[in-house]
TORPA-156679 format. One record per atom (N, C-alpha, C, O): residue number from 1; residue in one letter; atom name; x, y, z. Coordinates in nm, 3 decimals. Example, Ala and Ser with C-alpha at 12.3 -4.5 7.8 and 13.67 -1.06 7.14 Angstrom:
+------+------+------+---------+---------+---------+
: resi : resn : name :      px :      py :      pz :
+------+------+------+---------+---------+---------+
:    1 :    A :    N :   1.319 :  -0.569 :   0.780 :
:    1 :    A :   CA :   1.230 :  -0.450 :   0.780 :
:    1 :    A :    C :   1.320 :  -0.330 :   0.780 :
:    1 :    A :    O :   1.424 :  -0.332 :   0.846 :
:    2 :    S :    N :   1.285 :  -0.225 :   0.708 :
:    2 :    S :   CA :   1.367 :  -0.106 :   0.714 :
:    2 :    S :    C :   1.290 :   0.003 :   0.787 :
:    2 :    S :    O :   1.341 :   0.114 :   0.804 :
+------+------+------+---------+---------+---------+
! end
This chain:
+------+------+------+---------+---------+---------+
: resi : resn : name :      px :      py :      pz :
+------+------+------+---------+---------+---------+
:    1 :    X :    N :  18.050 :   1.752 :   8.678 :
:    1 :    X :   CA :  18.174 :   1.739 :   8.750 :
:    1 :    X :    C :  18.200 :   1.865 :   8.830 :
:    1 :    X :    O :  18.121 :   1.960 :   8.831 :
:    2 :    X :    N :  18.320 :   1.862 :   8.900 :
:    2 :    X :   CA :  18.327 :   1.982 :   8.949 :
:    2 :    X :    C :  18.377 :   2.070 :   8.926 :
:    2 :    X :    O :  18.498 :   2.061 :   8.902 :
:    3 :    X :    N :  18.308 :   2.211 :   8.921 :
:    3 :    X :   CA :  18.366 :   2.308 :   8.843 :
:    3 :    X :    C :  18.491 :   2.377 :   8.930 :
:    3 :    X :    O :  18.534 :   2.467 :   8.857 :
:    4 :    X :    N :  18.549 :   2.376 :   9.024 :
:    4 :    X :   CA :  18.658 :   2.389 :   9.079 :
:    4 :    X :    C :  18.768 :   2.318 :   8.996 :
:    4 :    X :    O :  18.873 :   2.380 :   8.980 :
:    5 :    X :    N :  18.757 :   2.216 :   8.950 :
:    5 :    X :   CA :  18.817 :   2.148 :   8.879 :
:    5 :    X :    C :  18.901 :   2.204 :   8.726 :
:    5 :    X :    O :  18.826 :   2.248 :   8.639 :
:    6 :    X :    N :  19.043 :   2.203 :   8.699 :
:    6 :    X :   CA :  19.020 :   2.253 :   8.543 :
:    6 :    X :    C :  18.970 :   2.117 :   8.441 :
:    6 :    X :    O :  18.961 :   1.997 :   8.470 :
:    7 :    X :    N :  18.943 :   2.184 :   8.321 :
:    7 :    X :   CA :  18.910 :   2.119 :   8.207 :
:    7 :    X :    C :  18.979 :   1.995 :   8.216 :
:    7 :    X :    O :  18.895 :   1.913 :   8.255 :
:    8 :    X :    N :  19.078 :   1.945 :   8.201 :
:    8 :    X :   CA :  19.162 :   1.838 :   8.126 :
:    8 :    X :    C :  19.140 :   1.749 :   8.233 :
:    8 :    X :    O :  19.125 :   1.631 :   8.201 :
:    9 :    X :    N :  19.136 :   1.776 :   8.336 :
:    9 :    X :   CA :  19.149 :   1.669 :   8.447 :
:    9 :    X :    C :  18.990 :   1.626 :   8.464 :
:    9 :    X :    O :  18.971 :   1.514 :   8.509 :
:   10 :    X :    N :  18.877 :   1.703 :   8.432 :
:   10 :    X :   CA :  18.780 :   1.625 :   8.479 :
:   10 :    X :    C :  18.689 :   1.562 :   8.334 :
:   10 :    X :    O :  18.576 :   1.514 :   8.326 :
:   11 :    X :    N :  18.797 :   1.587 :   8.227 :
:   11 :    X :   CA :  18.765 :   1.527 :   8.089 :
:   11 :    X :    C :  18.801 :   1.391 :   8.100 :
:   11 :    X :    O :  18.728 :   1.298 :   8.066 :
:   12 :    X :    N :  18.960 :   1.375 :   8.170 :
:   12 :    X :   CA :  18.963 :   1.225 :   8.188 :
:   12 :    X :    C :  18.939 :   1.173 :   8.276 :
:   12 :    X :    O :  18.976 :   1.057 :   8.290 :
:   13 :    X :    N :  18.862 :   1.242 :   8.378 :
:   13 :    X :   CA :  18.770 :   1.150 :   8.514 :
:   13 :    X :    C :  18.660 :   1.101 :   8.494 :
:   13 :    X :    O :  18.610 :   1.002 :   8.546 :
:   14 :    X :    N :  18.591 :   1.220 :   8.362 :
:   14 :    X :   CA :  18.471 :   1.143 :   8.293 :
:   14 :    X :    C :  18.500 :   1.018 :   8.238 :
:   14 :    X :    O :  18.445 :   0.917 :   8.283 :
:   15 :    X :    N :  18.598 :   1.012 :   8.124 :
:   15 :    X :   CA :  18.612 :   0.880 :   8.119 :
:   15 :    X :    C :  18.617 :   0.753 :   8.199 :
:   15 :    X :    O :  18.542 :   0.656 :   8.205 :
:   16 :    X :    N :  18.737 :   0.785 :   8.262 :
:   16 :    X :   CA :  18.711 :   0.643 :   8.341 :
:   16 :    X :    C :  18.686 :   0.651 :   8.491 :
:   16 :    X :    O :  18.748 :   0.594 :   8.581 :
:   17 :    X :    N :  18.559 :   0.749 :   8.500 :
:   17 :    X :   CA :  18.431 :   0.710 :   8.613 :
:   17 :    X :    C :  18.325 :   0.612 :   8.498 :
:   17 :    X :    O :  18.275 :   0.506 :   8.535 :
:   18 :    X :    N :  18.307 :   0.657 :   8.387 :
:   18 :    X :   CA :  18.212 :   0.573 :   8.339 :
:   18 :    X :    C :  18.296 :   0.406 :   8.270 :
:   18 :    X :    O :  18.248 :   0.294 :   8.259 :
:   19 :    X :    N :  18.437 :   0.459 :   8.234 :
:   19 :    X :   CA :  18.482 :   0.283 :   8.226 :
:   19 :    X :    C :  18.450 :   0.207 :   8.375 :
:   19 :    X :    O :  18.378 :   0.109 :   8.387 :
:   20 :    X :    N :  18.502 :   0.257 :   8.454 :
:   20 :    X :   CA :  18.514 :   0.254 :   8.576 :
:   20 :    X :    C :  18.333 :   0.153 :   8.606 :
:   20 :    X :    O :  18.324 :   0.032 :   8.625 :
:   21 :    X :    N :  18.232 :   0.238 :   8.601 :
:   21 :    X :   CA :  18.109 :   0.174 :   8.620 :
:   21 :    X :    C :  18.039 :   0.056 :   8.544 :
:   21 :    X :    O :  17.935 :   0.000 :   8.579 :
:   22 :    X :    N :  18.129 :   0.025 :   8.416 :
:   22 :    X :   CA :  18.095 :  -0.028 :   8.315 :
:   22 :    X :    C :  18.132 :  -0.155 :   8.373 :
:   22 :    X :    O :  18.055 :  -0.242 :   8.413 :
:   23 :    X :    N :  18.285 :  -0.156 :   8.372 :
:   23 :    X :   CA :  18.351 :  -0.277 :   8.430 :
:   23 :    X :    C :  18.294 :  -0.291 :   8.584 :
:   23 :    X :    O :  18.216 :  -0.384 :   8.604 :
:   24 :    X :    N :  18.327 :  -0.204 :   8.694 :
:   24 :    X :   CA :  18.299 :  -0.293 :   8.799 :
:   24 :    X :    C :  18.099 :  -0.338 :   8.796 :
:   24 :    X :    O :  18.048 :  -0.437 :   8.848 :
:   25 :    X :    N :  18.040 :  -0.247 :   8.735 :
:   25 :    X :   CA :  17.876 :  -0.311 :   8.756 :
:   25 :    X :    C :  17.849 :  -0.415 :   8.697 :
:   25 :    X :    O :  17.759 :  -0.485 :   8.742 :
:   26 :    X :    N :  17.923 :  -0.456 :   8.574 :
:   26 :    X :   CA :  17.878 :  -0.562 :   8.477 :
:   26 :    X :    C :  17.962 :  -0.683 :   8.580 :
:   26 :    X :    O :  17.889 :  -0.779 :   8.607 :
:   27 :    X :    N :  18.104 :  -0.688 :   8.639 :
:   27 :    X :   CA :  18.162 :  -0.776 :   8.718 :
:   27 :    X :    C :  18.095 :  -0.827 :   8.825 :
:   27 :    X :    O :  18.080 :  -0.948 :   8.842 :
:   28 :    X :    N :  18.053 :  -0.744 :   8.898 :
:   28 :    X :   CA :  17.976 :  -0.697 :   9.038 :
:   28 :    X :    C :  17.896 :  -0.801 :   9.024 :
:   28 :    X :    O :  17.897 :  -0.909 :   9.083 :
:   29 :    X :    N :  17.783 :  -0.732 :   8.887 :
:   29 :    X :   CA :  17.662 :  -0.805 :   8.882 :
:   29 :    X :    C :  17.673 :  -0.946 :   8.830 :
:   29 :    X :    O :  17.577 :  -1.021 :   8.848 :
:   30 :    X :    N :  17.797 :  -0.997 :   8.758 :
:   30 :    X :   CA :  17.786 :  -1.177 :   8.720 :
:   30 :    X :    C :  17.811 :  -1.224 :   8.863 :
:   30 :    X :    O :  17.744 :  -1.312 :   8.917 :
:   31 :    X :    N :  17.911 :  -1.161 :   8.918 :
:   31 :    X :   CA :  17.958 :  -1.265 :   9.068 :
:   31 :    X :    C :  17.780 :  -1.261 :   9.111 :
:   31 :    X :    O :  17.729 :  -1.370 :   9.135 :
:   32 :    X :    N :  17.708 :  -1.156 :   9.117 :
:   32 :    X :   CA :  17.540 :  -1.189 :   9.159 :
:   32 :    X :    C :  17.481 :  -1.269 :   9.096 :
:   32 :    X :    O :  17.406 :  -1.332 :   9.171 :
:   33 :    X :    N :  17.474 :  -1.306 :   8.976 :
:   33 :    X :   CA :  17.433 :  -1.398 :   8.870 :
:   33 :    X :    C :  17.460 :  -1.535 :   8.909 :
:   33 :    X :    O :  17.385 :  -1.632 :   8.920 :
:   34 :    X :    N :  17.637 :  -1.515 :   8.934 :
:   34 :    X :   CA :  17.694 :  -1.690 :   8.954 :
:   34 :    X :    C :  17.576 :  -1.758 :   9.095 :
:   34 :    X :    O :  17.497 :  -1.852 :   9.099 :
:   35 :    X :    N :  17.611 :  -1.669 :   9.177 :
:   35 :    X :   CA :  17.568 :  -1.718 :   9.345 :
:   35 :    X :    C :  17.398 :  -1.714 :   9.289 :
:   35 :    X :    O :  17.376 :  -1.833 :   9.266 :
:   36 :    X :    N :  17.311 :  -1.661 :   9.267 :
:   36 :    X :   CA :  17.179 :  -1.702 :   9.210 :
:   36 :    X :    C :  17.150 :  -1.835 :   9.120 :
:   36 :    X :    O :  17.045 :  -1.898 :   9.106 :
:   37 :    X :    N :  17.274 :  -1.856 :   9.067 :
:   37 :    X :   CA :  17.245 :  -1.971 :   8.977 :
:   37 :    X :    C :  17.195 :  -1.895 :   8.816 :
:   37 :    X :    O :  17.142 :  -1.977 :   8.740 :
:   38 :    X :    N :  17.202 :  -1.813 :   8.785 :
:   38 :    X :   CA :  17.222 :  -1.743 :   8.624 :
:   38 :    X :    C :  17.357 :  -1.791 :   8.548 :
:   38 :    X :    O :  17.457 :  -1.826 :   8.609 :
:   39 :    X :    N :  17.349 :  -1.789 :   8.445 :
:   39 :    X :   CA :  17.450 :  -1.779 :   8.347 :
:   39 :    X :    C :  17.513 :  -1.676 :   8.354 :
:   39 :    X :    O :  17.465 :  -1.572 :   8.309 :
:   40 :    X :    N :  17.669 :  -1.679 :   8.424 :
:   40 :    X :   CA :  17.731 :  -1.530 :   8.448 :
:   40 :    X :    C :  17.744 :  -1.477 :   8.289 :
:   40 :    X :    O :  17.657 :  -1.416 :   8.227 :
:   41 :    X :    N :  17.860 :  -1.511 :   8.243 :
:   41 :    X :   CA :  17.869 :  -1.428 :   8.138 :
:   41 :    X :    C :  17.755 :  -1.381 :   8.054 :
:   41 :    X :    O :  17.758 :  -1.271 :   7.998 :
:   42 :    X :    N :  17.623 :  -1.489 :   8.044 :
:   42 :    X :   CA :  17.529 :  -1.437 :   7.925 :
:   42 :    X :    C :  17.473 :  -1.273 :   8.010 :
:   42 :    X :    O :  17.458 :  -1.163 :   7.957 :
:   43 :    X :    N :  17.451 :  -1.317 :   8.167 :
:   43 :    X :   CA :  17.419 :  -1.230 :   8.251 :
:   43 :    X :    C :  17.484 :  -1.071 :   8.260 :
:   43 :    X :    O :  17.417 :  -0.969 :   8.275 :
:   44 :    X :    N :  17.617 :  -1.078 :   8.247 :
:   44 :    X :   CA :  17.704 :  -0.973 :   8.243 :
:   44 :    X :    C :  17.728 :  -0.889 :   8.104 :
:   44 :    X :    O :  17.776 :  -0.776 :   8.101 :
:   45 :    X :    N :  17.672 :  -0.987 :   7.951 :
:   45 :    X :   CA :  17.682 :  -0.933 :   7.845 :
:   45 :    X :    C :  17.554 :  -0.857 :   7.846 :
:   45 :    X :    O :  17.559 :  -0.748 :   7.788 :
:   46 :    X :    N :  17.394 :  -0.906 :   7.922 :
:   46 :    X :   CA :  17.338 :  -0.797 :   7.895 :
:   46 :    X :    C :  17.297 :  -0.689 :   7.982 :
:   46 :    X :    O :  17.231 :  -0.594 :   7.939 :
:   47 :    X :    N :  17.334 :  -0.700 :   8.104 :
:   47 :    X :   CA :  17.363 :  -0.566 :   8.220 :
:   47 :    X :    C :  17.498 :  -0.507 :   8.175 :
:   47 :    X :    O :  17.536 :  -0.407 :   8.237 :
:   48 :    X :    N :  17.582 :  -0.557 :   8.069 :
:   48 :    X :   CA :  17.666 :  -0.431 :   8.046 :
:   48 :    X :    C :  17.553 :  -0.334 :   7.927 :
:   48 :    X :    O :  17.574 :  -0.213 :   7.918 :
:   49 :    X :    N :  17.470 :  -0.382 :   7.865 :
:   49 :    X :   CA :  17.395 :  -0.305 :   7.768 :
:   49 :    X :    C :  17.319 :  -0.251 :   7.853 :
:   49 :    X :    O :  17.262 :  -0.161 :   7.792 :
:   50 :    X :    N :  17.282 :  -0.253 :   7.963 :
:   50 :    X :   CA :  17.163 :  -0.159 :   8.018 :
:   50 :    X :    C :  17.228 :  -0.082 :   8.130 :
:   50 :    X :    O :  17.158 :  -0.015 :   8.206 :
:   51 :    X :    N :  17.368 :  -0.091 :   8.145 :
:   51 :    X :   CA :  17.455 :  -0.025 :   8.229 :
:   51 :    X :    C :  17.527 :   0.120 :   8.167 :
:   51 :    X :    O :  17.603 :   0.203 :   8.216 :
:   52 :    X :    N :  17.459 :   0.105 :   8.023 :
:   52 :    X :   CA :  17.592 :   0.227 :   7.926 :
:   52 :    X :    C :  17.545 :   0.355 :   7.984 :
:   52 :    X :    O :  17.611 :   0.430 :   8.056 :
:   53 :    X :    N :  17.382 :   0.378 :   7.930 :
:   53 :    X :   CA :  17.377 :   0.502 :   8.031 :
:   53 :    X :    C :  17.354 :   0.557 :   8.118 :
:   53 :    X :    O :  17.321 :   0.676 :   8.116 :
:   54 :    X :    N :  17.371 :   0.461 :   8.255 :
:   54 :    X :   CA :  17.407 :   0.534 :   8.343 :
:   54 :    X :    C :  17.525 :   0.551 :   8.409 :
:   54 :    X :    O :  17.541 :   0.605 :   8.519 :
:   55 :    X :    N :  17.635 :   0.488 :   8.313 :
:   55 :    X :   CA :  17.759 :   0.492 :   8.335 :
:   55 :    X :    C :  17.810 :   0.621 :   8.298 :
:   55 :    X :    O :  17.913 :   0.677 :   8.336 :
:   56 :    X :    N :  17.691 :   0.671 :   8.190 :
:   56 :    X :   CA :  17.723 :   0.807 :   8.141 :
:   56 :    X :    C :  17.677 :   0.912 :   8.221 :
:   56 :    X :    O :  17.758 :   1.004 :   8.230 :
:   57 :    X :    N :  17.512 :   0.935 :   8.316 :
:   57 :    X :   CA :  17.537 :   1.020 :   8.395 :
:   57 :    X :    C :  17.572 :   1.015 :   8.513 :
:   57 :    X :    O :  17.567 :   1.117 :   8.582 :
:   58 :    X :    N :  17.623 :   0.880 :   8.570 :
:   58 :    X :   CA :  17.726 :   0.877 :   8.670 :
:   58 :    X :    C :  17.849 :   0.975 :   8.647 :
:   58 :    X :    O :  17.859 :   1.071 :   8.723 :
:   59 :    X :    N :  17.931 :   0.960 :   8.558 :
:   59 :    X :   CA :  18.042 :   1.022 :   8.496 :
:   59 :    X :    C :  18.037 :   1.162 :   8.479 :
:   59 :    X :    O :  18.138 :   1.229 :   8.501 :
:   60 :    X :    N :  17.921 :   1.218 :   8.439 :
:   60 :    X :   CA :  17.882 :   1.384 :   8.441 :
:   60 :    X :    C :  17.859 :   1.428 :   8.527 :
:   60 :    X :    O :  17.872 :   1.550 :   8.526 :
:   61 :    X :    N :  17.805 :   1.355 :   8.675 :
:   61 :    X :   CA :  17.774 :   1.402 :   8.761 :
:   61 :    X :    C :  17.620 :   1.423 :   8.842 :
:   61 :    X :    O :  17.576 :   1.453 :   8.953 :
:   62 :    X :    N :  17.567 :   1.379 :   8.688 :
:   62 :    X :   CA :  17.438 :   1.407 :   8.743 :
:   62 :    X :    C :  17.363 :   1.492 :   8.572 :
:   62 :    X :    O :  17.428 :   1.575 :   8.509 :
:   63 :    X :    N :  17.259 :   1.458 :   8.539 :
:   63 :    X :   CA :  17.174 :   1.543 :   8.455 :
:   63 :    X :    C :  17.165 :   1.686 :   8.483 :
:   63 :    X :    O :  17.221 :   1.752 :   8.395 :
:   64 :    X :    N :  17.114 :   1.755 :   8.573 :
:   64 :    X :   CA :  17.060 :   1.848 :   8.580 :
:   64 :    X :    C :  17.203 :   1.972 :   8.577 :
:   64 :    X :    O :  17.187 :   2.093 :   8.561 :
:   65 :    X :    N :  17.309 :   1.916 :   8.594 :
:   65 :    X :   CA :  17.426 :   1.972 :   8.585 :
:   65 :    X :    C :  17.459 :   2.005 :   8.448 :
:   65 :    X :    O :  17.483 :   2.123 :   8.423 :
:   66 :    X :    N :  17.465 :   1.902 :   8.337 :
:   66 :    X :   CA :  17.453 :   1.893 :   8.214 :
:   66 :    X :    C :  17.335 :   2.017 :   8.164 :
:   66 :    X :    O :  17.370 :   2.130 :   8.130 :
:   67 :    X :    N :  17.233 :   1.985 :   8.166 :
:   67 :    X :   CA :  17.107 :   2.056 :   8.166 :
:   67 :    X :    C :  17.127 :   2.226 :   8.239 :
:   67 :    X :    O :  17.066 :   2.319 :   8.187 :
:   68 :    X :    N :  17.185 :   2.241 :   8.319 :
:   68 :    X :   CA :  17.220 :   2.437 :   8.327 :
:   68 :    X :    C :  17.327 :   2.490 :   8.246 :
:   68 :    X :    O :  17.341 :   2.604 :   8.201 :
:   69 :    X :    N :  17.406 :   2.379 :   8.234 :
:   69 :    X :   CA :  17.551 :   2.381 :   8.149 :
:   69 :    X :    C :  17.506 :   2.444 :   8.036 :
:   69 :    X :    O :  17.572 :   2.547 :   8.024 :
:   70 :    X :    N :  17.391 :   2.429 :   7.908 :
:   70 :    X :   CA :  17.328 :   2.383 :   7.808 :
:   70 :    X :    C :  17.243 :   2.518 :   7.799 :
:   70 :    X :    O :  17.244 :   2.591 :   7.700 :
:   71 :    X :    N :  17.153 :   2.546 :   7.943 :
:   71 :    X :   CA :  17.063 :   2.649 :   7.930 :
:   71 :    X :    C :  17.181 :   2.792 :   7.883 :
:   71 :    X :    O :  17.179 :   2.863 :   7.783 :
:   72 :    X :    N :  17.312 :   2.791 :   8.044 :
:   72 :    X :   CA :  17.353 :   2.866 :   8.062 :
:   72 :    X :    C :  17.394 :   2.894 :   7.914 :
:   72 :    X :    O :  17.334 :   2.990 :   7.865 :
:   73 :    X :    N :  17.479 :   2.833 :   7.835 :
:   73 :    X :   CA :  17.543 :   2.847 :   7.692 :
:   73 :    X :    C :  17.451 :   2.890 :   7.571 :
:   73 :    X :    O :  17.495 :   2.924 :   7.461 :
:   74 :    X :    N :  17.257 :   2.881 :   7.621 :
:   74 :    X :   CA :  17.212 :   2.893 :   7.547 :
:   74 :    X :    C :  17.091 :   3.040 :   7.556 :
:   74 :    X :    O :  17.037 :   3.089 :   7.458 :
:   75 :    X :    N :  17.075 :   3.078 :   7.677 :
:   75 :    X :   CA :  17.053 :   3.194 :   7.715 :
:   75 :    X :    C :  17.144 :   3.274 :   7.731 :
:   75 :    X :    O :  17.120 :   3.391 :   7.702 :
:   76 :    X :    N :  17.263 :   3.242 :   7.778 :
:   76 :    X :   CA :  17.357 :   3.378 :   7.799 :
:   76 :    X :    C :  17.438 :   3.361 :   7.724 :
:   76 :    X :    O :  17.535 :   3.417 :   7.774 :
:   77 :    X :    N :  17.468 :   3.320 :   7.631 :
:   77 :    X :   CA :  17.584 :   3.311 :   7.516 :
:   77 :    X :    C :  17.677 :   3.267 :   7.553 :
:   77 :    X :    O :  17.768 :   3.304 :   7.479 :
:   78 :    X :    N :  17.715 :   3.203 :   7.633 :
:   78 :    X :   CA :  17.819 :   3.157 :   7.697 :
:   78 :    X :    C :  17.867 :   3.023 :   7.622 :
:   78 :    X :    O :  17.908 :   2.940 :   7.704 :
:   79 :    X :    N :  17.872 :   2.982 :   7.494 :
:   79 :    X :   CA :  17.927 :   2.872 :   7.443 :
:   79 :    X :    C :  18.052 :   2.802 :   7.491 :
:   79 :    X :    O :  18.078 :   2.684 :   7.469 :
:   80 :    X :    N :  18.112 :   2.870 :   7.546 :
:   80 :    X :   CA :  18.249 :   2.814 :   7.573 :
:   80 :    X :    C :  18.213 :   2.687 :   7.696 :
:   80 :    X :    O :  18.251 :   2.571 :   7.690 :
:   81 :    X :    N :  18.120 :   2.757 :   7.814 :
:   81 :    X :   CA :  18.072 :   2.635 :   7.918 :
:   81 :    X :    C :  17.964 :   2.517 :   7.807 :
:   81 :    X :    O :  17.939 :   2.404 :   7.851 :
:   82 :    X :    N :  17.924 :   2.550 :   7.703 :
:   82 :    X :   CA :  17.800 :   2.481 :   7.645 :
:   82 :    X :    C :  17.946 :   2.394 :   7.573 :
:   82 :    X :    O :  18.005 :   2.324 :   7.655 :
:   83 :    X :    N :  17.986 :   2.393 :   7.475 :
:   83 :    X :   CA :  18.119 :   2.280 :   7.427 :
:   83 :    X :    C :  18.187 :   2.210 :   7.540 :
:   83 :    X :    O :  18.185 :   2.088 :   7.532 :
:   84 :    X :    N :  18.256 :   2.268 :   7.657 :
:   84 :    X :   CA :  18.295 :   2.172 :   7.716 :
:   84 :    X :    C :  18.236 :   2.072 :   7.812 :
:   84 :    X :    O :  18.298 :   1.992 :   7.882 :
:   85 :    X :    N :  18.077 :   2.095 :   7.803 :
:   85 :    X :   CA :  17.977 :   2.034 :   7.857 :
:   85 :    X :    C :  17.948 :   1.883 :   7.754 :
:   85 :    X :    O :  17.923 :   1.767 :   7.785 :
:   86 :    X :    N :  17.970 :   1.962 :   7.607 :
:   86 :    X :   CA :  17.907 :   1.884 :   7.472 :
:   86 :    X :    C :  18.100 :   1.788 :   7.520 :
:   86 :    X :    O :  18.101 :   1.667 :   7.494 :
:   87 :    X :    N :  18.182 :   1.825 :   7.557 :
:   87 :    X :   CA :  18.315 :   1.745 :   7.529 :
:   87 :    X :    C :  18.328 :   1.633 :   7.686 :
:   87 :    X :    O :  18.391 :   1.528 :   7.687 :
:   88 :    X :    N :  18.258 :   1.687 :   7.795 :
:   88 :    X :   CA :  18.267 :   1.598 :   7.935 :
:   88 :    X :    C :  18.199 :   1.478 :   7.861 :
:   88 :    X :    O :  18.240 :   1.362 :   7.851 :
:   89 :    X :    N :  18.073 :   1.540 :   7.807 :
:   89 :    X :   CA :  17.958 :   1.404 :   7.794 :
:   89 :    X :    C :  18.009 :   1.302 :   7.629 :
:   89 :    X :    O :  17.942 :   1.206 :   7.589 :
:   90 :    X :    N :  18.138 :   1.354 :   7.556 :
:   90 :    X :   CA :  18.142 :   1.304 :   7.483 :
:   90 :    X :    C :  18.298 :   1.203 :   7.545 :
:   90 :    X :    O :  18.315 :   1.094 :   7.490 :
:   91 :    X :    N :  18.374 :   1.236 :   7.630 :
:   91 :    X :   CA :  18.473 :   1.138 :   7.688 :
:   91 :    X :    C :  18.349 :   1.076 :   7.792 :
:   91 :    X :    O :  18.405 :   0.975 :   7.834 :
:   92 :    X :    N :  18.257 :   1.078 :   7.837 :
:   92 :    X :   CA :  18.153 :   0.999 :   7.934 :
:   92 :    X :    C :  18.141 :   0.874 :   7.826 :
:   92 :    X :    O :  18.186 :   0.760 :   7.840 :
:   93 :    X :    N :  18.060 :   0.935 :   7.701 :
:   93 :    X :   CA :  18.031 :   0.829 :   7.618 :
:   93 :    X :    C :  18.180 :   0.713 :   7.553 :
:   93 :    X :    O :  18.175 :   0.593 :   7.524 :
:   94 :    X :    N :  18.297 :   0.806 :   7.548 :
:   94 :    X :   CA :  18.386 :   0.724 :   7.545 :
:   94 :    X :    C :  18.401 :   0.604 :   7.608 :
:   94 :    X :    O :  18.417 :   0.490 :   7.563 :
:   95 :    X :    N :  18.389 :   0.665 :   7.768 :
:   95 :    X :   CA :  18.465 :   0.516 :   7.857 :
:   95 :    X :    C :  18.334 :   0.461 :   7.881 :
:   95 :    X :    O :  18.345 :   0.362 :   7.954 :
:   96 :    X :    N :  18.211 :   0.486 :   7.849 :
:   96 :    X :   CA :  18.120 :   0.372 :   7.875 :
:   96 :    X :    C :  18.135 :   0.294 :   7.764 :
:   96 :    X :    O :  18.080 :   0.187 :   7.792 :
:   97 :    X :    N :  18.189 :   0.289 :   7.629 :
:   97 :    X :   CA :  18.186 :   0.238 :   7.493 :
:   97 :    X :    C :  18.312 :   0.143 :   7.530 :
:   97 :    X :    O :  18.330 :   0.026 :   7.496 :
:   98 :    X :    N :  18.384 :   0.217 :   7.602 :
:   98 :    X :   CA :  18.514 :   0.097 :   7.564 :
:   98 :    X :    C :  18.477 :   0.035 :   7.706 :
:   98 :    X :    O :  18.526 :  -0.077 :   7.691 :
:   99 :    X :    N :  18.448 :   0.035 :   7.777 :
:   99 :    X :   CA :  18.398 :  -0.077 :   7.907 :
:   99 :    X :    C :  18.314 :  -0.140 :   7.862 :
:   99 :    X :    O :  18.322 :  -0.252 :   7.913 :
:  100 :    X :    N :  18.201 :  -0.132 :   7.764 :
:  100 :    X :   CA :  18.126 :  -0.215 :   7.690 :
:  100 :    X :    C :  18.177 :  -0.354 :   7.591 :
:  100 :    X :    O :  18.147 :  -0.473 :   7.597 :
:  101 :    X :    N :  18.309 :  -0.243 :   7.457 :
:  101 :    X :   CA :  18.375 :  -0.314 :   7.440 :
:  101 :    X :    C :  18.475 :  -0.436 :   7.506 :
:  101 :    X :    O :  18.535 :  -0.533 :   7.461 :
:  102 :    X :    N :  18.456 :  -0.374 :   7.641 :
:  102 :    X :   CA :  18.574 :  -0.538 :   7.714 :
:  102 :    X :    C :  18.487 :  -0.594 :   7.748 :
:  102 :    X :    O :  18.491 :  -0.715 :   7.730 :
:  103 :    X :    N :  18.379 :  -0.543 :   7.807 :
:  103 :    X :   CA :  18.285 :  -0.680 :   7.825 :
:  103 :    X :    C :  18.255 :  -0.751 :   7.732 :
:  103 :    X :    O :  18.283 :  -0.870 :   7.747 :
:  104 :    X :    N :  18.183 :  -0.708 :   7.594 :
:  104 :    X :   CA :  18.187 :  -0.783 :   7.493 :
:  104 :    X :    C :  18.304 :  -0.872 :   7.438 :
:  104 :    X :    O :  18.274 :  -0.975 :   7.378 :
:  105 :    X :    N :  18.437 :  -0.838 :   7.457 :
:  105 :    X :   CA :  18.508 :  -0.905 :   7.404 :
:  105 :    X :    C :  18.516 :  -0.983 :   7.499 :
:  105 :    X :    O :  18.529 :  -1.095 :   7.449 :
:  106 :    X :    N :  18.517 :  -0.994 :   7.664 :
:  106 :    X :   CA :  18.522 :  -1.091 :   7.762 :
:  106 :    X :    C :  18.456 :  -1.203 :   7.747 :
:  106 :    X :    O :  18.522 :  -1.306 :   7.738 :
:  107 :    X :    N :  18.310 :  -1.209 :   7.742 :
:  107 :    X :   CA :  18.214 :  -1.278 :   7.766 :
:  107 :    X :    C :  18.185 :  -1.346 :   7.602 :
:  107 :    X :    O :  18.123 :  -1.453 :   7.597 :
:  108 :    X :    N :  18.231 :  -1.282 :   7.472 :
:  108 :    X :   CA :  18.196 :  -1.342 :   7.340 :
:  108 :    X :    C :  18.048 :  -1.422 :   7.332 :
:  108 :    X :    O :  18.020 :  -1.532 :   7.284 :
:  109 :    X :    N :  17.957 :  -1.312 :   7.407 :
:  109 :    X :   CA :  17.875 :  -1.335 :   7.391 :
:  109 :    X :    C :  17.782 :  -1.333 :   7.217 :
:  109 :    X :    O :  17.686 :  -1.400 :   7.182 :
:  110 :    X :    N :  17.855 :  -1.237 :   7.148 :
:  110 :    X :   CA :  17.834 :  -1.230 :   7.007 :
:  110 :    X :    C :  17.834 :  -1.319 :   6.939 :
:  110 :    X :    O :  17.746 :  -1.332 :   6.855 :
:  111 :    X :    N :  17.962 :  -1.434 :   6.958 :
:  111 :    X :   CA :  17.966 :  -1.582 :   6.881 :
:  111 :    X :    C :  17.874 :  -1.636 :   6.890 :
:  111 :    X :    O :  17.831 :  -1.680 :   6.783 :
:  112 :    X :    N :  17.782 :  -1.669 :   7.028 :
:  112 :    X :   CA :  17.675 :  -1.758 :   7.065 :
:  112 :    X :    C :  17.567 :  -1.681 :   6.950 :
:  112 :    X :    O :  17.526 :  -1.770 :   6.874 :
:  113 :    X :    N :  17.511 :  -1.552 :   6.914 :
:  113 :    X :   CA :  17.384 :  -1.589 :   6.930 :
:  113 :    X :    C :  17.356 :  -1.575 :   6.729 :
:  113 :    X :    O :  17.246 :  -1.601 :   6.680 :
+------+------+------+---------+---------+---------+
! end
């Protein structure tokens, strides 16, 4: 994210950039499903499972950002950038989990199988 940015505000942009990708890619992609002739919902229950992580480094910004975050905290002692790196990617994993969760509960694809 961007480091111009303070803490709190781009903790909850992580989140819901990755709810954000969860819901509109899994939506996106049934309306593609319907017009192909696929089974939307079965279609949308499993591109939301192969959508989680990159909903997560959408939301961070990118890997390699994560990855200096990590070095920096771990060569220069700098823990304080290394935790709030470990806390972006842990609200990332948040809103891809609960955009997962609505799809799952949308589509009840779980009952079927």
């Amino acid at each position: 994210m961007d480091p111009k940015v303070a803490f709190m505000p781009n903790f909850i942009m992580c989140y819901f950039i990755a709810l954000g990708v969860m819901l509109g890619g899994t939506l996106i992609g049934g309306i593609g499903a319907y017009l192909s002739g696929q089974p939307p919902l079965t279609y949308i229950f499993s591109l939301a499972n192969r959508l989680k992580i990159w909903a997560l480094v959408a939301a961070i910004g990118g890997t390699f950002d994560a990855v200096y975050n990590f070095e920096r905290g771990i060569l220069e002692g700098n823990t304080r950038d290394m935790f709030k790196q470990f806390l972006l990617i842990l609200s990332s994993l948040g809103g891809a989990q609960t955009g997962w969760l609505i799809i799952h509960w949308l589509t009840q694809e779980h009952l079927s199988s």
